[in-house]
OpenMM code with the backbone's topology and positions (N, CA, C; nanometers):
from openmm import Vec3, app, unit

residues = "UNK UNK UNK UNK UNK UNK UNK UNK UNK UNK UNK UNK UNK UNK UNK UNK UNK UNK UNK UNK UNK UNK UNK UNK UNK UNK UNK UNK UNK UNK UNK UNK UNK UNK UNK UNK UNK UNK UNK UNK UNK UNK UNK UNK UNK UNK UNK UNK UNK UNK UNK UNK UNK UNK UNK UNK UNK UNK UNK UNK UNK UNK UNK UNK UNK UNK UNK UNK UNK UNK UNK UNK UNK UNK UNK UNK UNK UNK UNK UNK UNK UNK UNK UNK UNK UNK UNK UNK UNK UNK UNK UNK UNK UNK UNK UNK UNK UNK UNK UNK UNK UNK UNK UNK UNK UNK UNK UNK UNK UNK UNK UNK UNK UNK UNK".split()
positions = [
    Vec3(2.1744, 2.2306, 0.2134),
    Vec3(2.0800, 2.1821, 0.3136),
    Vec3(1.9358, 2.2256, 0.2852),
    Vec3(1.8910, 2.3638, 0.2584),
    Vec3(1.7530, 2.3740, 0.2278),
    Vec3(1.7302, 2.3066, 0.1296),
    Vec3(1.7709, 2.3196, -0.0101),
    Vec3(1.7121, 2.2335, -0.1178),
    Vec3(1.7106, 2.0306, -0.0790),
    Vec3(1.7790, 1.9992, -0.0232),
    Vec3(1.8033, 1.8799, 0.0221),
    Vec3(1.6148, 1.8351, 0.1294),
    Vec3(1.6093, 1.9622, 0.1841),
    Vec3(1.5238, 1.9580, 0.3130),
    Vec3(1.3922, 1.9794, 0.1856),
    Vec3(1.3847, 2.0422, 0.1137),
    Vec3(1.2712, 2.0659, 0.0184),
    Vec3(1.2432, 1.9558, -0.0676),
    Vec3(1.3679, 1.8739, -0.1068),
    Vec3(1.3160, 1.7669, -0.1824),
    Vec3(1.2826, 1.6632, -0.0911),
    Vec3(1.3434, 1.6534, 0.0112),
    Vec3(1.2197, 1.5482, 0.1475),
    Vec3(1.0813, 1.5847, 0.1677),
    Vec3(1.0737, 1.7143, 0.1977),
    Vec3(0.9281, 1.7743, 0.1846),
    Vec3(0.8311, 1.7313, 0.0688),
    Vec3(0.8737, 1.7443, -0.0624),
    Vec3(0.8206, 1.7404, -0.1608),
    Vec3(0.8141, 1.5619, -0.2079),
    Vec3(0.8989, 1.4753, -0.1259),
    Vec3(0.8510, 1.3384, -0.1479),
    Vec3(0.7239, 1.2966, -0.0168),
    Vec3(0.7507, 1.3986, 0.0986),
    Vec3(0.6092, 1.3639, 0.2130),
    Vec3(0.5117, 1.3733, 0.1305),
    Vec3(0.4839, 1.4885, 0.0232),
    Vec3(0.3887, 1.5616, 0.0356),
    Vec3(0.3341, 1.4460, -0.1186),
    Vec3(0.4336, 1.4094, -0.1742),
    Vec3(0.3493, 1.3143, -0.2530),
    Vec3(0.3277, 1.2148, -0.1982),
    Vec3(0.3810, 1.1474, -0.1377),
    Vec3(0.3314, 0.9983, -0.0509),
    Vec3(0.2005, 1.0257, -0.0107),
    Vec3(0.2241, 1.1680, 0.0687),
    Vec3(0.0596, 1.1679, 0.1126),
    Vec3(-0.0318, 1.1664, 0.0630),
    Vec3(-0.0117, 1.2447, -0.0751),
    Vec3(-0.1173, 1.2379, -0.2166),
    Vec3(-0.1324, 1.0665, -0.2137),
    Vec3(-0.0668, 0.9874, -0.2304),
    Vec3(-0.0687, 0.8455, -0.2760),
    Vec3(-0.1353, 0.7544, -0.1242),
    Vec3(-0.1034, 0.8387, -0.0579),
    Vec3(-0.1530, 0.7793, 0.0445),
    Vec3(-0.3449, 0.7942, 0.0796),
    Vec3(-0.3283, 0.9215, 0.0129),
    Vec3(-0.4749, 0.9432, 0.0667),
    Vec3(-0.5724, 0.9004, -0.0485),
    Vec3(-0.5073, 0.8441, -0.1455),
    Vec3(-0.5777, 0.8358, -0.2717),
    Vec3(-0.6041, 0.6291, -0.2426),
    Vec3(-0.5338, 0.6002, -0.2059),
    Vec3(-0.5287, 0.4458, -0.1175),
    Vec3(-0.6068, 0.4813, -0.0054),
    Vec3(-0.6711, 0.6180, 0.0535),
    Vec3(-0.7752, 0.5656, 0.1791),
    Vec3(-0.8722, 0.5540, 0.0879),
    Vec3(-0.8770, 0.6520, 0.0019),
    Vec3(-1.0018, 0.6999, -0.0659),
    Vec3(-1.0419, 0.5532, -0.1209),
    Vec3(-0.9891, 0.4295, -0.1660),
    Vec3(-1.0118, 0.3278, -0.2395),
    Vec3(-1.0351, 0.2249, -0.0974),
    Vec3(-0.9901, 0.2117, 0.0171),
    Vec3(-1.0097, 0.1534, 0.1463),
    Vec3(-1.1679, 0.1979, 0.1492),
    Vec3(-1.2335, 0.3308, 0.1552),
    Vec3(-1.3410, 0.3764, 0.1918),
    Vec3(-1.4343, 0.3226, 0.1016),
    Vec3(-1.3874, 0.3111, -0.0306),
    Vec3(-1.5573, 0.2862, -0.1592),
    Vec3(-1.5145, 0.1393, -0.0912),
    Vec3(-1.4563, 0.0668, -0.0752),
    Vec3(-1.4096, -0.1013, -0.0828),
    Vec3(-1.5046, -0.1617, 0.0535),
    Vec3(-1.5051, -0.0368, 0.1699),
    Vec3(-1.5743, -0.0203, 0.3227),
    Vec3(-1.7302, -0.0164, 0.3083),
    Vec3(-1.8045, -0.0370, 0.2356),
    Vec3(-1.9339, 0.0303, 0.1888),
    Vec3(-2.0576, -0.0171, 0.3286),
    Vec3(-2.0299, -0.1092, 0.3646),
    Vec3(-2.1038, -0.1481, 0.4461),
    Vec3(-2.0753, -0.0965, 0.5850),
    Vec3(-1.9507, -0.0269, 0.6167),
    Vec3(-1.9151, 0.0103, 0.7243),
    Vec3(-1.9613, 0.1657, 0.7975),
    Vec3(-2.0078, 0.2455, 0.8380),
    Vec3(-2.0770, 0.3854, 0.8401),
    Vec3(-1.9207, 0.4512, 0.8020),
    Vec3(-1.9917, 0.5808, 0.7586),
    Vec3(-1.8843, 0.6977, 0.6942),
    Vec3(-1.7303, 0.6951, 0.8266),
    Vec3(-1.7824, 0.7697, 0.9383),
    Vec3(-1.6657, 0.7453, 1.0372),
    Vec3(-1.6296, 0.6236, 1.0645),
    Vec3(-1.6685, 0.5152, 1.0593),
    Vec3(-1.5962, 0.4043, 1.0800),
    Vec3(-1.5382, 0.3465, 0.9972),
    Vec3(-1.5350, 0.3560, 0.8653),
    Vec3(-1.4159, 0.3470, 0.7166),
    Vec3(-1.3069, 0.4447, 0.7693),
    Vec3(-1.3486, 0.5571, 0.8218),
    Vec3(-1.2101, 0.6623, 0.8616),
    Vec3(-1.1325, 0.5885, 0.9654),
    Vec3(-1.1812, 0.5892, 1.0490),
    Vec3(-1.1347, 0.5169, 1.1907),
    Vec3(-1.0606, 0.4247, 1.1566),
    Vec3(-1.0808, 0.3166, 1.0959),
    Vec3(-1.0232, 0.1691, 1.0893),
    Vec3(-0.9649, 0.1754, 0.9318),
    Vec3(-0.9191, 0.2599, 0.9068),
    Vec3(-0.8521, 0.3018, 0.7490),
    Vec3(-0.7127, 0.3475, 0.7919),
    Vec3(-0.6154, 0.2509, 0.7720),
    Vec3(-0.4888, 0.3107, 0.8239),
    Vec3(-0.4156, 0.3865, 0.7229),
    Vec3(-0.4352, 0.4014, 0.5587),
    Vec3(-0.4152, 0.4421, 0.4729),
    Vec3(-0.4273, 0.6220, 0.4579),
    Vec3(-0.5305, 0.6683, 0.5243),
    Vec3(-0.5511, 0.7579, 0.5808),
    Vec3(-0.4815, 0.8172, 0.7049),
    Vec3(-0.4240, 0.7484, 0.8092),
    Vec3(-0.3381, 0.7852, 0.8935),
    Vec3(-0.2202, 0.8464, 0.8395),
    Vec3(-0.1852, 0.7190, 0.7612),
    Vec3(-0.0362, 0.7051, 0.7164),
    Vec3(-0.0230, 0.8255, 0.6195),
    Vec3(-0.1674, 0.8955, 0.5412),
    Vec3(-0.1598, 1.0442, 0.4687),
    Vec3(-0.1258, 1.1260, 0.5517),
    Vec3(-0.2406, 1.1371, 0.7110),
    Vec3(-0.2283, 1.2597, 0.7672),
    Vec3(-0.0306, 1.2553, 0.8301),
    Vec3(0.0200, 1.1516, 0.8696),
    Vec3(0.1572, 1.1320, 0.9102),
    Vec3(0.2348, 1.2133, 0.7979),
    Vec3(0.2273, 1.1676, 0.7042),
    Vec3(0.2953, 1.1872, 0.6140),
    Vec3(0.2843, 1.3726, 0.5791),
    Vec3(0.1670, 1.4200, 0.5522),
    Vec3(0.1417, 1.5405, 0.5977),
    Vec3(0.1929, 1.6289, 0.7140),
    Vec3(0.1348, 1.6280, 0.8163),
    Vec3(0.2115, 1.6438, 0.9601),
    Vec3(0.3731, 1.6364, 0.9304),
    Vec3(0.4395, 1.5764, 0.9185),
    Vec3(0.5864, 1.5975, 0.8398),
    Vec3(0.5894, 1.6496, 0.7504),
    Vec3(0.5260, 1.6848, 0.6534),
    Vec3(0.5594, 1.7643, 0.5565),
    Vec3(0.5354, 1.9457, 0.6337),
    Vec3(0.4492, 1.9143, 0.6745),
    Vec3(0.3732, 2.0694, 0.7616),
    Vec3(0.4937, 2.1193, 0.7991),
    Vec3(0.5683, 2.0646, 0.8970),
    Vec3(0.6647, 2.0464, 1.0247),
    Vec3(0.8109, 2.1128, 0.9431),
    Vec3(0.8035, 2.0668, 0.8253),
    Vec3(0.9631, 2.0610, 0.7589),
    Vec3(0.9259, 2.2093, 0.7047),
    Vec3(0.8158, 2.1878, 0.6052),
    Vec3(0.7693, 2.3035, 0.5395),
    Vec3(0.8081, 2.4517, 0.6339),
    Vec3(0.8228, 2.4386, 0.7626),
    Vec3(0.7882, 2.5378, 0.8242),
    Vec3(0.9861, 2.6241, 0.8547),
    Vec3(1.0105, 2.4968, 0.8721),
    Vec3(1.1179, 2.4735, 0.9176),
    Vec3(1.2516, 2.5154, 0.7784),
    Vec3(1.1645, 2.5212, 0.6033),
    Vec3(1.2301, 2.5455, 0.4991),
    Vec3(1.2083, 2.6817, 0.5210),
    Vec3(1.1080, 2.7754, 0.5296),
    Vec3(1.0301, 2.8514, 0.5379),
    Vec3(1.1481, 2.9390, 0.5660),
    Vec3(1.2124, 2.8953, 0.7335),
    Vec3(1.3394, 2.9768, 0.7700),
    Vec3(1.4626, 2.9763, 0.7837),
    Vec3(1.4728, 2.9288, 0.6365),
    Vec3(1.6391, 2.9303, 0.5576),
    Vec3(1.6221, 2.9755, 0.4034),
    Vec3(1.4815, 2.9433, 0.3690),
    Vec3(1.4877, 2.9970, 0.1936),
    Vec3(1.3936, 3.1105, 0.1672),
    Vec3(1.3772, 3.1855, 0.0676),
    Vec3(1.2485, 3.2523, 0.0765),
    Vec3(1.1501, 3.1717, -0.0069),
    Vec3(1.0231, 3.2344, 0.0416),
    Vec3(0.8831, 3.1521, 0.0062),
    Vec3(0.8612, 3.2138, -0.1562),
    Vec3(0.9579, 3.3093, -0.2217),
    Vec3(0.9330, 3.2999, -0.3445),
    Vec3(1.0138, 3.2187, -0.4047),
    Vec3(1.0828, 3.1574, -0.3719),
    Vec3(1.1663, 3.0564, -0.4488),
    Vec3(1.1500, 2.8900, -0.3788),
    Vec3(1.1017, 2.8804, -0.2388),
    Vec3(1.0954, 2.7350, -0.2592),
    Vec3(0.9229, 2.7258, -0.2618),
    Vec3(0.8184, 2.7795, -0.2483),
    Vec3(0.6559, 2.7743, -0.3186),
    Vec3(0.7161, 2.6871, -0.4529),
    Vec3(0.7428, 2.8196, -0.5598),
    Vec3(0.7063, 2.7116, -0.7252),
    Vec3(0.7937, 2.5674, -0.7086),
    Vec3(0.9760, 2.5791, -0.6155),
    Vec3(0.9714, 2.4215, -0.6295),
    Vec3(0.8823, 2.3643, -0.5750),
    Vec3(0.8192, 2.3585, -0.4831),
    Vec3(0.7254, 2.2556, -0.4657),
    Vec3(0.6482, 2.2290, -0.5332),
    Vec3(0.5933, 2.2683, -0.6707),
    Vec3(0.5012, 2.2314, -0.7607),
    Vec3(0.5536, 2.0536, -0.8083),
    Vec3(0.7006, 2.0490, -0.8065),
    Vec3(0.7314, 1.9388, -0.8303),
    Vec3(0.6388, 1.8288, -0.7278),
    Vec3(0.6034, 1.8594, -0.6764),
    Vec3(0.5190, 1.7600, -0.6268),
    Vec3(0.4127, 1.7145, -0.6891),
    Vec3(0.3807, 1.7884, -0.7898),
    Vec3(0.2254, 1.7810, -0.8735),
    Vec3(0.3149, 1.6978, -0.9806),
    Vec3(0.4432, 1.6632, -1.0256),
    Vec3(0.4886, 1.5793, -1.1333),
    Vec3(0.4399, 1.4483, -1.0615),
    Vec3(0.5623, 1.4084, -0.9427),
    Vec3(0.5838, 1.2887, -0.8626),
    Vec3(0.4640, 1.2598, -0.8437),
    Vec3(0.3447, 1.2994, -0.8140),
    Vec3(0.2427, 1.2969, -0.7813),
    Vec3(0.1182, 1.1938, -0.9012),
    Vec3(0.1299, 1.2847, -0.9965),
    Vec3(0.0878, 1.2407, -1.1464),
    Vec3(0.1222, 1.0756, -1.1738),
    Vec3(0.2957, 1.0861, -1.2033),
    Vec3(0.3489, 0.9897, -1.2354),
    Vec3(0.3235, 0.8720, -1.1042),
    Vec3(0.3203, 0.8872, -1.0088),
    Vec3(0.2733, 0.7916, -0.8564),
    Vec3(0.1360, 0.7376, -0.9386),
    Vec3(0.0356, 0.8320, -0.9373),
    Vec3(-0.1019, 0.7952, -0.9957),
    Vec3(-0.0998, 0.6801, -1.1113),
    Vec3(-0.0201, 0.7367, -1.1946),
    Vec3(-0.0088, 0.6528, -1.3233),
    Vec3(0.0107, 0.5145, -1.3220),
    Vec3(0.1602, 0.4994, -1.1962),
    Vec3(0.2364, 0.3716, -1.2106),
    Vec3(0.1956, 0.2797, -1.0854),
    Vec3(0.1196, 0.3231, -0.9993),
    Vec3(0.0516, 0.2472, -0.9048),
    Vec3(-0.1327, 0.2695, -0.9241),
    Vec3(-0.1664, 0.3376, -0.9235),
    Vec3(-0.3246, 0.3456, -0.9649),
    Vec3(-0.3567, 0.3167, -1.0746),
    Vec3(-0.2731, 0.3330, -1.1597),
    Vec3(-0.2918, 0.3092, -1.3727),
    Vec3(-0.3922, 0.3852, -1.3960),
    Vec3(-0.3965, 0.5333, -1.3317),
    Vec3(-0.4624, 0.6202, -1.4095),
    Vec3(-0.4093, 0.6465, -1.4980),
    Vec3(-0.4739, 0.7474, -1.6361),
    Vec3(-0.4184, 0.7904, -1.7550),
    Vec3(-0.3106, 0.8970, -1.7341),
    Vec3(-0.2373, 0.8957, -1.8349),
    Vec3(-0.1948, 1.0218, -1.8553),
    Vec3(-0.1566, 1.0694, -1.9977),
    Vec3(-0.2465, 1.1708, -1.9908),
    Vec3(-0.3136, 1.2050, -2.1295),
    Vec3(-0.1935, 1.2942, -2.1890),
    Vec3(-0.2027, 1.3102, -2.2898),
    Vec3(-0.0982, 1.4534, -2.3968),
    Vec3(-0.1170, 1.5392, -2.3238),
    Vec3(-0.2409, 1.5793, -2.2768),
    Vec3(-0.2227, 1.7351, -2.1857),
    Vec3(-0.1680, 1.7238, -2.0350),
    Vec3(-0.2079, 1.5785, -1.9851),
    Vec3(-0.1524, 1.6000, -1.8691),
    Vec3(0.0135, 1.5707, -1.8990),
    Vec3(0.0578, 1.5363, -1.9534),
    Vec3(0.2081, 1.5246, -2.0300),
    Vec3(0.2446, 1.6706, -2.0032),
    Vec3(0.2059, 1.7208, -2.0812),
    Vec3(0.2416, 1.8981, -2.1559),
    Vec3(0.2359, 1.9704, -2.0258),
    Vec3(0.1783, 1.9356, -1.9510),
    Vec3(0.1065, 2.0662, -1.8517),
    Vec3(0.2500, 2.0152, -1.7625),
    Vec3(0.2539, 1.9067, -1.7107),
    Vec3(0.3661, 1.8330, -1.6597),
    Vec3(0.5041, 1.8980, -1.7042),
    Vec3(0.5271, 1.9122, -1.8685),
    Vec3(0.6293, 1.9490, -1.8961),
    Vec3(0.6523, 2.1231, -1.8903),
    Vec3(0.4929, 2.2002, -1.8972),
    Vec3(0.5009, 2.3700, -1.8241),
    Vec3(0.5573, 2.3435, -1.6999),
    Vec3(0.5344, 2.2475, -1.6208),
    Vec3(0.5193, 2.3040, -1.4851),
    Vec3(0.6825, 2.3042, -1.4764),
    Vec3(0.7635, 2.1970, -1.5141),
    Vec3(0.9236, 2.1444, -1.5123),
    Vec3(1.0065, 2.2854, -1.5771),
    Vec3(0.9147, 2.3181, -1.6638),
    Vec3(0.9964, 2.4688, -1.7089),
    Vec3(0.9512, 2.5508, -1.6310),
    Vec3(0.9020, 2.5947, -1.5449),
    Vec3(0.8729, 2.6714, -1.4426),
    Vec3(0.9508, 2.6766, -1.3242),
    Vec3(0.9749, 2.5189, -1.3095),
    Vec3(1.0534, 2.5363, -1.2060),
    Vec3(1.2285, 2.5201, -1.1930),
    Vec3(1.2197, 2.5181, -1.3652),
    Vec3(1.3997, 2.5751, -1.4093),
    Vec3(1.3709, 2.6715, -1.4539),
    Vec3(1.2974, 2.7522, -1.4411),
    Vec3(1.3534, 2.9324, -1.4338),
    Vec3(1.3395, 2.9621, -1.3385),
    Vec3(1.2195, 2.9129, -1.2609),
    Vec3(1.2692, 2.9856, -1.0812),
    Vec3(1.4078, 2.9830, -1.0115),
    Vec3(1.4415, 2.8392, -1.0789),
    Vec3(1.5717, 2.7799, -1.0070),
    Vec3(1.7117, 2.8369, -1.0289),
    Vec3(1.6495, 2.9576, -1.1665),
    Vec3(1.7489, 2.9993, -1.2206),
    Vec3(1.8111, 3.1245, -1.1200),
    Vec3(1.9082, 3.1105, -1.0936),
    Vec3(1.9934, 3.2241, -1.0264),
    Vec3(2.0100, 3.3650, -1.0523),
] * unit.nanometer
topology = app.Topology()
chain = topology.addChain("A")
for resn in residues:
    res = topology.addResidue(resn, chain)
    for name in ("N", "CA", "C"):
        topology.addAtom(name, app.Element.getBySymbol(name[0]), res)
């Protein structure tokens, strides 16, 4: 059940990355609209802070069944899902280093995982 509850966490917490990276493109697209009123009428941005707010909520809730030295580094997996989200919906790059750094972080979090 905790690891189950951590990998839900860790898909909020990238949606929200993807989510807020879709307000951020709602807002340059808004140019004519004033700064708070691209926020306001940007549902892309909601749907981050939602997505957040659940992650907060669960996070808190993993907090008191695992210890915070062992589910912290899994959550780095969020910085993979995260990357690869960027890549295959934004078509940002992903360079040899961001590859490599990707593949530190995956060995990091099979030795934490290690028993």
């Amino acid at each position: 059940m905790p690891y189950l509850l951590l990998f839900f966490n860790i898909i909020m917490m990238s949606l929200g990355q993807m989510f807020f990276k879709q307000s951020a493109v709602f807002i340059l697209a808004h140019n004519e609209l004033s700064i708070l009123t691209r926020y306001l009428l940007n549902p892309w941005f909601y749907g981050a802070i939602s997505f957040f707010a659940i992650s907060t909520f669960t996070w808190v809730k993993i907090l008191t069944i695992m210890k915070l030295s062992v589910a912290y580094p899994l959550l780095s997996i969020s910085y993979i899902l995260t990357a690869f989200g960027a890549f295959f919906i934004f078509g940002e790059k992903l360079t040899p280093l961001n590859i490599g750094g990707t593949f530190l972080i995956m060995l990091g979090v099979s030795l934490v995982s290690i028993k």
